[in-house]
N, C-alpha and C positions, 0 to 999 in steps of 0.2 A: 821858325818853321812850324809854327803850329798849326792844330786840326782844331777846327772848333764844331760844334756839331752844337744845333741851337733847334730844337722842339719848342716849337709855342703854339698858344692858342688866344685866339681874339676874338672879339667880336666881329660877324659879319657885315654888321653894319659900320666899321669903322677898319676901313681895308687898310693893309699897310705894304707898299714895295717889297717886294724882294730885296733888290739891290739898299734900301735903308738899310734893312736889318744886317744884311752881308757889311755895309759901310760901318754900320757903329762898332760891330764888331771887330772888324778890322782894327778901324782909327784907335777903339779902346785899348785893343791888343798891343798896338805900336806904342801909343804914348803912357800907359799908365806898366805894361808889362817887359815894354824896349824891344819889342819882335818886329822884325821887320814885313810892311807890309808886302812887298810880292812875293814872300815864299808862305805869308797867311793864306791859308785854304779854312770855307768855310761852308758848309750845308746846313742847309734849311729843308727844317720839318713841320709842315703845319701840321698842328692836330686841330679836327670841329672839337667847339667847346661840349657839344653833348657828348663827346668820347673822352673826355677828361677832368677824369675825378678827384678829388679832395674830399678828404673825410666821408666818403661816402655820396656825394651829392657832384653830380656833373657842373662843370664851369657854368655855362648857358644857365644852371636854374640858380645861381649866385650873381650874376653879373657881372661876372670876374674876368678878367685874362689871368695865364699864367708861362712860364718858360721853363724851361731848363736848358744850362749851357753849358756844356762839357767840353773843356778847349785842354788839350796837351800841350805841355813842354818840357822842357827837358828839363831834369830835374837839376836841383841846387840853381838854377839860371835865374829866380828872383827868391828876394825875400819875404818874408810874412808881410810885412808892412805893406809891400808891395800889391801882395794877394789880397787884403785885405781893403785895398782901398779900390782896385778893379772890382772884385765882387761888390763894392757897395757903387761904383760908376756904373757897371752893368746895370744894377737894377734898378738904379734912378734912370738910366736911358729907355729901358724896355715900359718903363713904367708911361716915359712916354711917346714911344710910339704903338705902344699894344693897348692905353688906355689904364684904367682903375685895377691895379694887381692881386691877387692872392699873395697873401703875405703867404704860403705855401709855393714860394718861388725861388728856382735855384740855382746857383753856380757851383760848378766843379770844377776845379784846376787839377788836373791829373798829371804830377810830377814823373816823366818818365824816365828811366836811366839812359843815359848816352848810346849804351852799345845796343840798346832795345831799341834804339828809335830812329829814323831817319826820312831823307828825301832824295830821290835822283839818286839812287842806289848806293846809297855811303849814310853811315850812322852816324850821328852826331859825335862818335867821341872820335871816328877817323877823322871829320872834316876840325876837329881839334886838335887831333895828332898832328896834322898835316899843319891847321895854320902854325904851331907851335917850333916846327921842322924848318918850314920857311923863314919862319923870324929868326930863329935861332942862324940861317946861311947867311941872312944882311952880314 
C-alpha cells in the first residue's frame, strides 16, 4: 500500500506520459519492493526545468532532467538489499524516460511504523493483527 509522490523535471521538448511514469513506478514498486499494484497510489509533480535548481543553476541552463521520489512503506516490510536495488531500478528508468539525468537525483524510501500508517481506514499493523487472528482460527 504504498504513496509514492514523484517531482520531476524534463525537457520540453521531449514529453513524457503521465500514465509512463505512474507505470514504472508501480511495476518497479511490485517487483523489485513485493507491494502490491492496486493498493499502489502514485502522484505526479511536474516541475519546469527553469524552476529547478542544482547547485545554484536552474535544470534548463544544464541540460538536465531531474526527479525525486518519495514512496512509503511500512516499515521493517523490505530489506536493504531490497532498497537498494529499487533506488538504482528507479534511476535507471527515470533516466530513461525523462532523458540525460542530474546525477543530483533522488529516491527516498520513507520506512513508516505499522500503527502510523494505513489505507481504507485500518493501519497496517490492524490489517496484521487481524491477518494473524484469521490464520491462527484455520
Amino acid at each position: 500500500m504504498p504513496f509514492a509522490h514523484l517531482r520531476y523535471s524534463a525537457d520540453p521538448e521531449r514529453p513524457v506520459a503521465p500514465h509512463e511514469l505512474a507505470d514504472c513506478v508501480t511495476t518497479l514498486t511490485a517487483a523489485l519492493l513485493g507491494k502490491q499494484p492496486e493498493v499502489t497510489a502514485v502522484h505526479l509533480e511536474p516541475v519546469p526545468p527553469a524552476q529547478w535548481f542544482i547547485g545554484r543553476r536552474a535544470l534548463d541552463a544544464q541540460a538536465r532532467a531531474s526527479y525525486q521520489l518519495r514512496i512509503s512503506v511500512t516499515e521493517g516490510t523490505n530489506t536493504k538489499d531490497e532498497k537498494a536495488r529499487y533506488v538504482a531500478a528507479v534511476h535507471e528508468a527515470m533516466q530513461g524516460l525523462l532523458g540525460p539525468l542530474h546525477p543530483a537525483s533522488y529516491v527516498l524510501v520513507d520506512e513508516v511504523r505499522g500503527d502510523a500508517y494505513g489505507y481504507g481506514g485500518l493501519t497496517q499493523e490492524r490489517r496484521y493483527v487481524e491477518a494473524q487472528l484469521t490464520a491462527a482460527a484455520r
